[in-house]
Z-matrix of the N, CA and C atoms (Angstrom, degrees):
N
C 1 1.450
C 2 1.534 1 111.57
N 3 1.529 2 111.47 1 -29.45
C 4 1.485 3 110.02 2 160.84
C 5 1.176 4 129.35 3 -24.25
N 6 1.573 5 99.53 4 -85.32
C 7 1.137 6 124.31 5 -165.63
C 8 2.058 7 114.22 6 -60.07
N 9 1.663 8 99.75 7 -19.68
C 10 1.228 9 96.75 8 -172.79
C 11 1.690 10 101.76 9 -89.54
N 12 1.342 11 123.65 10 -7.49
C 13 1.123 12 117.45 11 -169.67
C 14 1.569 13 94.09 12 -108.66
N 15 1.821 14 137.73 13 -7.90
C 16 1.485 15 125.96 14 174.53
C 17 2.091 16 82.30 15 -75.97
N 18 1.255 17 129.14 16 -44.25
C 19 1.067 18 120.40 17 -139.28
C 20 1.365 19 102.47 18 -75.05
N 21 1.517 20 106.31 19 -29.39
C 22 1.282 21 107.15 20 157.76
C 23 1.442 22 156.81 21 -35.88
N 24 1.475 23 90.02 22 -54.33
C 25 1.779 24 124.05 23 168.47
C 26 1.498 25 110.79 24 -60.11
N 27 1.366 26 99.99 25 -53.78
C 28 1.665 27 123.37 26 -174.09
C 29 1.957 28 96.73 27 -53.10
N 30 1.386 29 104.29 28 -55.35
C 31 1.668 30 103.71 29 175.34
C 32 1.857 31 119.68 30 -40.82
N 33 1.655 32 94.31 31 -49.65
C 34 1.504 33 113.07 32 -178.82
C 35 1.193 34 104.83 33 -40.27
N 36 1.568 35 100.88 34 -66.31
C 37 1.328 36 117.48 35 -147.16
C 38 1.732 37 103.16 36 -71.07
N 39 1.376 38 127.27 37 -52.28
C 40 1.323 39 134.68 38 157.66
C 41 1.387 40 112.81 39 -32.92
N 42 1.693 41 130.94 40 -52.86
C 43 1.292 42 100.00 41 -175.37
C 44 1.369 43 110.67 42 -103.18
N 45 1.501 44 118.82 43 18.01
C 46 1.847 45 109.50 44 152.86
C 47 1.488 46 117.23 45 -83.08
N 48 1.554 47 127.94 46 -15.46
C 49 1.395 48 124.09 47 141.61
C 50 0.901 49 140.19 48 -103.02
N 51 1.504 50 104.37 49 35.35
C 52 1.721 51 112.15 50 140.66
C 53 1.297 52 105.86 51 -104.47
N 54 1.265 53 132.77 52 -71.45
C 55 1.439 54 117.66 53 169.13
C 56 1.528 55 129.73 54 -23.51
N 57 1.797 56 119.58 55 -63.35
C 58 1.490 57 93.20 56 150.26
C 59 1.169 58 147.05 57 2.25
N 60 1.864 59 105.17 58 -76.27
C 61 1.054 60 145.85 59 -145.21
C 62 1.344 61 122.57 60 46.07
N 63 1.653 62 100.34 61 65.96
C 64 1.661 63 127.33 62 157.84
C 65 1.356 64 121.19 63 -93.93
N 66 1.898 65 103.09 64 -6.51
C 67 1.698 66 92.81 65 154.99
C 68 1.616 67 127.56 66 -83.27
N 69 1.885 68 107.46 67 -3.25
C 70 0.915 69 88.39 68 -172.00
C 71 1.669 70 116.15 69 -96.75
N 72 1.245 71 126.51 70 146.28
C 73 1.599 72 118.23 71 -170.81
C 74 1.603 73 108.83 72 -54.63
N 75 1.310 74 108.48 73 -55.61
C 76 1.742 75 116.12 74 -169.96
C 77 1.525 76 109.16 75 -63.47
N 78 1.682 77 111.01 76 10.25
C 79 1.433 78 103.14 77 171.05
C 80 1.666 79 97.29 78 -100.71
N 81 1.226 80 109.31 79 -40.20
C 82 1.491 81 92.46 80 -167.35
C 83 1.427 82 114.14 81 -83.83
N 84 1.772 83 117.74 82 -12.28
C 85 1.519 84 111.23 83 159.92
C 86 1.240 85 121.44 84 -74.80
N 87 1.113 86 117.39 85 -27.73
C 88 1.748 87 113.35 86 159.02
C 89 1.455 88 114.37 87 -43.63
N 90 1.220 89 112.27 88 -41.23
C 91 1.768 90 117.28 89 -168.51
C 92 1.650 91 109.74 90 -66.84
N 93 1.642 92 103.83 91 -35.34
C 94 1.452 93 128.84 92 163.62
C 95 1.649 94 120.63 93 -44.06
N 96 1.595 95 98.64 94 -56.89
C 97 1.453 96 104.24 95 -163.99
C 98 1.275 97 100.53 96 -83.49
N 99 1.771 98 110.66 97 115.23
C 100 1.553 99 116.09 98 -169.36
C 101 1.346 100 107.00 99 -103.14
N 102 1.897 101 122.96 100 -0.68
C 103 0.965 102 113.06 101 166.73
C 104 1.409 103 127.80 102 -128.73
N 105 1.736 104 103.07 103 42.58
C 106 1.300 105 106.42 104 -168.42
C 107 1.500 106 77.21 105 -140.79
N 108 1.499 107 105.24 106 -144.73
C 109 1.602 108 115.52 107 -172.51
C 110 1.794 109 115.42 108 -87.59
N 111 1.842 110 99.58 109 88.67
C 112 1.021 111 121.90 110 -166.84
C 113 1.799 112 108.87 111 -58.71
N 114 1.222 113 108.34 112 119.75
C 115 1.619 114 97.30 113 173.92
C 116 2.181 115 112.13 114 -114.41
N 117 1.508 116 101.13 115 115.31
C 118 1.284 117 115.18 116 -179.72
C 119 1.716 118 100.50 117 -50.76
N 120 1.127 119 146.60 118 -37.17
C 121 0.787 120 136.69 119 -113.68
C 122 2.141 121 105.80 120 -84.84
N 123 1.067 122 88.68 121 -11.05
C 124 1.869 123 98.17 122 -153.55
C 125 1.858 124 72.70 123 -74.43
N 126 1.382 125 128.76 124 -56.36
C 127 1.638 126 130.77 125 -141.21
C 128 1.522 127 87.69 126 -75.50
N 129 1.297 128 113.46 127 -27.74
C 130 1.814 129 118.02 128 -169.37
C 131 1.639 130 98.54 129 -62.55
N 132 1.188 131 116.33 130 -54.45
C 133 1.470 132 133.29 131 -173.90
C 134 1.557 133 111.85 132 -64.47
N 135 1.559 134 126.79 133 -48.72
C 136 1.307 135 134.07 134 -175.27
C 137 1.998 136 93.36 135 -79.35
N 138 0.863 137 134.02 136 -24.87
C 139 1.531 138 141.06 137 168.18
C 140 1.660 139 120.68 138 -42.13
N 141 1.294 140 88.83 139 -47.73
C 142 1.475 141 134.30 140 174.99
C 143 1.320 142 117.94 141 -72.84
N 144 1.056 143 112.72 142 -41.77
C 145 1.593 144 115.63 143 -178.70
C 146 1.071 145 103.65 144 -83.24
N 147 1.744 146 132.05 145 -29.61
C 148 1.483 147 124.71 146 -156.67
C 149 1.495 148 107.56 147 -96.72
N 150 1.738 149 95.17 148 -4.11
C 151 1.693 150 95.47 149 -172.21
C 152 1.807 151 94.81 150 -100.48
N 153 1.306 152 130.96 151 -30.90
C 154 1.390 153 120.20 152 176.22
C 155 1.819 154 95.47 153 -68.79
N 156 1.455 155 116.44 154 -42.48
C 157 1.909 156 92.59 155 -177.30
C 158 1.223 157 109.16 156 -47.36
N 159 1.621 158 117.96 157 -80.72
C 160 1.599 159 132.47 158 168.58
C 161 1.381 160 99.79 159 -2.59
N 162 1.390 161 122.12 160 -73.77
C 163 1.624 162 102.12 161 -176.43
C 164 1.457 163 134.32 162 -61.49
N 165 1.790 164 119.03 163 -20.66
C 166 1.083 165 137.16 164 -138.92
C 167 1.835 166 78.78 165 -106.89
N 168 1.127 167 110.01 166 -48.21
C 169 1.520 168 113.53 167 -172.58
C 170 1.758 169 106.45 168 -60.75
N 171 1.115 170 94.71 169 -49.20
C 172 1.818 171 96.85 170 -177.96
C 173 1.682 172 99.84 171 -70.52
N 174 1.005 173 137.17 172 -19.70
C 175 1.950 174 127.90 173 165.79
C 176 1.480 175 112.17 174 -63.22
N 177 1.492 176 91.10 175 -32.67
C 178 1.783 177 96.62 176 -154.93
C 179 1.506 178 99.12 177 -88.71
N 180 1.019 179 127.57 178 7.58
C 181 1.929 180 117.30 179 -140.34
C 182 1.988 181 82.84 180 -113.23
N 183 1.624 182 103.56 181 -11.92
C 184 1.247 183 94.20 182 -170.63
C 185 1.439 184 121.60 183 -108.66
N 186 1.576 185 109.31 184 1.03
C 187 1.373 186 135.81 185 -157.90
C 188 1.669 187 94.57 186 -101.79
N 189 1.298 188 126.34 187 168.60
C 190 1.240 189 136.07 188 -179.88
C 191 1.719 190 108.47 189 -129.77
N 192 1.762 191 106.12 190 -16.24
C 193 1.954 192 102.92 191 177.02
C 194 1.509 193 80.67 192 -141.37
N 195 1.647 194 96.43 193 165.09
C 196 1.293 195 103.65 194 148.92
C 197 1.682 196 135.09 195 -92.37
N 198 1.265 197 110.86 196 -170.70
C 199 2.195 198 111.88 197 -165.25
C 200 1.712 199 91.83 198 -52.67
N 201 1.109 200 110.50 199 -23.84
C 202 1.842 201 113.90 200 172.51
C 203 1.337 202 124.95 201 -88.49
N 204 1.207 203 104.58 202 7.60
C 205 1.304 204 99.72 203 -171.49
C 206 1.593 205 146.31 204 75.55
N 207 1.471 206 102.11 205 -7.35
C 208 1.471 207 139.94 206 -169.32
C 209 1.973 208 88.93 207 -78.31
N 210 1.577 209 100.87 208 139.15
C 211 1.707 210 96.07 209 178.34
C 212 1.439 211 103.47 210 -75.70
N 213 1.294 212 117.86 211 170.95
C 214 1.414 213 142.03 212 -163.46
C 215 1.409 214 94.71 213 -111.87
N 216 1.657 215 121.46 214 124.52
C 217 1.596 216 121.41 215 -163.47
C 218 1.450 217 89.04 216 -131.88
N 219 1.754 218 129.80 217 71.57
C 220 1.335 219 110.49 218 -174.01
C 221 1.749 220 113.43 219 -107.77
N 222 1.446 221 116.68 220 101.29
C 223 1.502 222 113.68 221 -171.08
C 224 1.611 223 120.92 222 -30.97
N 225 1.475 224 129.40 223 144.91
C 226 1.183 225 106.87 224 160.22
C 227 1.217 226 138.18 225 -74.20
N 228 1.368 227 114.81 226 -28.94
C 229 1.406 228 135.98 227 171.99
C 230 1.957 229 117.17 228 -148.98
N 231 0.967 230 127.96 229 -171.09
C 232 1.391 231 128.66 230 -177.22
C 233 1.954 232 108.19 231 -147.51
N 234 1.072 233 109.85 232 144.12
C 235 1.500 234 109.67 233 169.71
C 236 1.585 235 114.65 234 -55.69
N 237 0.664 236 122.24 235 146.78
C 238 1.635 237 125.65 236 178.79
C 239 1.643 238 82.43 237 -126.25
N 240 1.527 239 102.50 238 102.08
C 241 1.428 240 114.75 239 173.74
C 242 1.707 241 104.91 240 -136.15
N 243 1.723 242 100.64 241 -176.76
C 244 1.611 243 115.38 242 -178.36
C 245 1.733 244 99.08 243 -59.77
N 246 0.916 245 132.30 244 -45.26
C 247 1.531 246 143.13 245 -169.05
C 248 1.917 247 101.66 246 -50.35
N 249 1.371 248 108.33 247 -62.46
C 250 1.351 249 110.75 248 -179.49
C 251 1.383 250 123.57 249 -83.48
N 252 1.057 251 105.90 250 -18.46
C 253 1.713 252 117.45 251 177.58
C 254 1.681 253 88.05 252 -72.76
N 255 1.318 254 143.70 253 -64.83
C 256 1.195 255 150.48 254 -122.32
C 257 1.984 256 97.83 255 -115.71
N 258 0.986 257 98.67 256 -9.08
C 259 1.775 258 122.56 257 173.56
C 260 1.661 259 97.30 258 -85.69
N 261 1.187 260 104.54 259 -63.27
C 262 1.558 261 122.30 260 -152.53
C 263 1.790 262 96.84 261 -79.16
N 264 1.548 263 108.84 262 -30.58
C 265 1.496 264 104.05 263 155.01
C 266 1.412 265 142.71 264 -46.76
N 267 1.666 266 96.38 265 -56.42
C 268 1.669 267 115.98 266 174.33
C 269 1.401 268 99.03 267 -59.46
N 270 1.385 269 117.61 268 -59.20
C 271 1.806 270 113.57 269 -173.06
C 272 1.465 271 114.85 270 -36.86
N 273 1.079 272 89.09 271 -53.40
C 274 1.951 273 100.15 272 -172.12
C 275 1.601 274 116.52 273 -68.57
N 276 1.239 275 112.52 274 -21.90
C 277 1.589 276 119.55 275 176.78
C 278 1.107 277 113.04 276 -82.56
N 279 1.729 278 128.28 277 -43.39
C 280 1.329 279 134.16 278 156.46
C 281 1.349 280 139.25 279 -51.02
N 282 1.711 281 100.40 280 -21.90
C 283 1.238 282 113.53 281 -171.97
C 284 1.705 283 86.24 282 -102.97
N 285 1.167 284 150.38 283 -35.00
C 286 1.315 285 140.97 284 165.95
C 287 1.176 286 131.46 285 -53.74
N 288 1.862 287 107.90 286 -27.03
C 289 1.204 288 100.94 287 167.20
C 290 1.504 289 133.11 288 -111.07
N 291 1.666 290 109.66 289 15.61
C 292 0.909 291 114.14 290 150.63
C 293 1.284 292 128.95 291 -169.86
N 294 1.476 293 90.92 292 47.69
C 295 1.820 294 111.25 293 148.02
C 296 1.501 295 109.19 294 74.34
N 297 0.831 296 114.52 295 -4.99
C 298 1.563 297 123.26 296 -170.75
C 299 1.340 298 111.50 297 -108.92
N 300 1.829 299 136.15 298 116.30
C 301 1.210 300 141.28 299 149.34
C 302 1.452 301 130.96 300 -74.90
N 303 1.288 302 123.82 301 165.88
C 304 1.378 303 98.87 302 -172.23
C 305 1.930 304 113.09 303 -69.95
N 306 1.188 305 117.93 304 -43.35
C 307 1.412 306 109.92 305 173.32
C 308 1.604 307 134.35 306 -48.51
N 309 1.477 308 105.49 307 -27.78
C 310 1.102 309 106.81 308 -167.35
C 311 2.058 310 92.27 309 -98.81
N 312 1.506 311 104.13 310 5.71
C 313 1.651 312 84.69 311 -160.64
C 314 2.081 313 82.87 312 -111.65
N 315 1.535 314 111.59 313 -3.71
C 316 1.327 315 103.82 314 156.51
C 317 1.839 316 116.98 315 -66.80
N 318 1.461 317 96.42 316 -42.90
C 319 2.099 318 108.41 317 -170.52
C 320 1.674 319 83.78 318 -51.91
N 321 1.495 320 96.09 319 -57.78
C 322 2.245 321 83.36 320 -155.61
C 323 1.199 322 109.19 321 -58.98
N 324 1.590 323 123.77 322 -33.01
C 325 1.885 324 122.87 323 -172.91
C 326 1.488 325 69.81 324 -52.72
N 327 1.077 326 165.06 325 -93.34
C 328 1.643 327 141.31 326 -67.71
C 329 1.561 328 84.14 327 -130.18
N 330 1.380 329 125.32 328 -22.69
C 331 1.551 330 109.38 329 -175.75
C 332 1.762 331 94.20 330 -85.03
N 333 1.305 332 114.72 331 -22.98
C 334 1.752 333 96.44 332 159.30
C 335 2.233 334 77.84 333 111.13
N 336 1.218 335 102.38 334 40.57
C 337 1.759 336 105.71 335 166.24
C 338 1.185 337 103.51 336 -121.20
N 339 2.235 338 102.20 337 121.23
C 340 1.162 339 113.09 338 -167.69
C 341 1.684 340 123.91 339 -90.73
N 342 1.558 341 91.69 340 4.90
C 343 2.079 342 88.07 341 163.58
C 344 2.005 343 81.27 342 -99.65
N 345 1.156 344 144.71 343 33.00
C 346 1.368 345 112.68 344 146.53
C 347 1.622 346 118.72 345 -97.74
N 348 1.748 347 112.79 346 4.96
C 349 1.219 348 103.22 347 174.78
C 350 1.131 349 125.91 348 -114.39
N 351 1.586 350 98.95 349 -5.17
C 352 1.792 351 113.02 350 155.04
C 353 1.762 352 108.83 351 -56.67
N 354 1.338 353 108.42 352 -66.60
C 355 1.722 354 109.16 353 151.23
C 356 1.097 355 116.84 354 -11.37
N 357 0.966 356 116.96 355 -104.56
C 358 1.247 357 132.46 356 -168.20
C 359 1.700 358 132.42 357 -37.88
N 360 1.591 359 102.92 358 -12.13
C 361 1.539 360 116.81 359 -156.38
C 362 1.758 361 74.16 360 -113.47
N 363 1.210 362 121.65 361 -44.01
C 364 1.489 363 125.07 362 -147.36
C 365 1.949 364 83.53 363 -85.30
N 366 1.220 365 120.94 364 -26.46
C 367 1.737 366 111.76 365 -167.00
C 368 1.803 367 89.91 366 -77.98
N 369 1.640 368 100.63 367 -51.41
C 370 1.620 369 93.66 368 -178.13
C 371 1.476 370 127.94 369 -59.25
N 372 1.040 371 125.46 370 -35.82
C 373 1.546 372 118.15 371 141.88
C 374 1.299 373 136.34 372 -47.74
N 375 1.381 374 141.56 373 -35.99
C 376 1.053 375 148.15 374 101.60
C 377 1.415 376 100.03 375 22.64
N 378 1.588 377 107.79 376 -98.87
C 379 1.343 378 111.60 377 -152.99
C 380 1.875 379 101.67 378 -79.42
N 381 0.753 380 109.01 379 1.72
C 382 1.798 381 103.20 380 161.47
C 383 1.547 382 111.97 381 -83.54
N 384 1.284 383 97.55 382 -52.09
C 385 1.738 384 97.69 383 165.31
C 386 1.556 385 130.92 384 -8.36
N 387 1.669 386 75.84 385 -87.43
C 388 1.662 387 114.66 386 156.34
C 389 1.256 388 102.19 387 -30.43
N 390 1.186 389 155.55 388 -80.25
C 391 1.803 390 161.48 389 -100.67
C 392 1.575 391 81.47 390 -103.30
N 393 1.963 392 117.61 391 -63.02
C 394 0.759 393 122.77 392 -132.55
C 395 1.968 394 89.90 393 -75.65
N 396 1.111 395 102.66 394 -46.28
C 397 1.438 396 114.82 395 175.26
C 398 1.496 397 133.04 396 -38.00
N 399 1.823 398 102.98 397 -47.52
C 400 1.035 399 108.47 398 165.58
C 401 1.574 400 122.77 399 -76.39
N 402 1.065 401 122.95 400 -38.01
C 403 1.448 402 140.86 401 154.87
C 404 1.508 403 118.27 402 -15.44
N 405 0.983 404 91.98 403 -77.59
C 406 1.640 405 123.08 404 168.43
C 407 2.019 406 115.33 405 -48.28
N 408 1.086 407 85.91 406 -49.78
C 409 1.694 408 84.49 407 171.23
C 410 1.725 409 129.83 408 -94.69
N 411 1.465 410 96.02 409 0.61
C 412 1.395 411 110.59 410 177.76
C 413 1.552 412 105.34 411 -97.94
N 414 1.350 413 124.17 412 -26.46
C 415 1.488 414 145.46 413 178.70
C 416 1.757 415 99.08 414 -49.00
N 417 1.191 416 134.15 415 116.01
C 418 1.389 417 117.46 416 148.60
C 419 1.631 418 115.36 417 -59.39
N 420 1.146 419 117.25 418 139.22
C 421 1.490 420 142.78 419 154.21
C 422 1.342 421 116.77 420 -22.07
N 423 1.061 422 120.41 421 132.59
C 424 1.414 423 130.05 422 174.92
C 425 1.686 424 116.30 423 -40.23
N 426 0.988 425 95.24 424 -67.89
C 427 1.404 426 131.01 425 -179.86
C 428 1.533 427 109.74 426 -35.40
N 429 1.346 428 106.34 427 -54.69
C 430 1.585 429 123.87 428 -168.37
C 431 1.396 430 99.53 429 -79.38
N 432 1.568 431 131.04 430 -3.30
C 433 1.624 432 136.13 431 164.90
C 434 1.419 433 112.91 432 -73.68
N 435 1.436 434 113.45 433 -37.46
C 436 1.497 435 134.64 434 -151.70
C 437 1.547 436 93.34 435 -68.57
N 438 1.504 437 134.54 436 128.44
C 439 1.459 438 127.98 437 151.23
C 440 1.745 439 114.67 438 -43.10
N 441 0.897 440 114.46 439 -173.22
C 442 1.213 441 152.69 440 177.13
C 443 1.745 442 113.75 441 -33.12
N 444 1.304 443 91.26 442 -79.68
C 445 1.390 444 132.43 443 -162.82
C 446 1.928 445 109.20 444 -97.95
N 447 1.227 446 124.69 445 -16.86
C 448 1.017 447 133.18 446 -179.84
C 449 1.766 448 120.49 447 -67.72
């Protein structure tokens, strides 16, 4: 019942950014270009989203599972560190220069738009990167295994 109710959401959520049209890139670089033919439309839409959370957050804040029964895991707060500042950098530079987020650049792979699978191949590398990166620096050292005398 999970999976039929994420696949669900995932539908929602996919065809309110296509309808939008927050899958399409030249909508949200329009929103960008502040000195050409400015389009409101991206802040109209994210406006929107923060007022269905806001409500969705104040239902949930009082509940202990969700309509599934699944527990409710809602952080109280988050570090505001170098990691997310410098995360939340790359996102925003990528997404400026070519209009594409990761949700809306899943809708276009699937509406069959072929800079969404350059996207899409280039975010998943990306996030292997990432895996491999963090991985790698969380790993103790070879060296620091070795006894003594070795």
């Amino acid at each position: 019942m999970t999976g039929v109710a994420a696949f669900l959401i995932g539908l929602l959520f996919g065809t309110g950014l296509l309808l939008s049209g927050m899958a399409n890139p030249q909508k949200v670089l329009g929103f960008l270009d502040l000195a050409g033919a400015w389009d409101p439309t991206l802040p109209l839409v994210m406006a929107g989203a923060v007022a269905v959370g806001i409500v969705a957050f104040r239902v949930v804040a009082h509940r202990k599972a969700s309509l599934l029964g699944l527990p409710l895991r809602i952080p109280a707060g988050w570090p505001l560190d170098g990691r997310l500042l410098s995360g939340s950098a790359l996102f925003g530079i990528g997404w400026g220069l070519v209009g594409i987020c990761p949700g809306p650049a899943v809708v276009a792979l699937g509406a069959g738009q072929p800079k969404a699978a350059a996207f899409v191949l280039a975010m998943l590398a990306g996030m292997a990167g990432y895996e491999f990166v963090l991985n790698r620096s969380t790993a103790e050292p070879r060296s620091a295994e070795r006894g003594a005398g070795t």
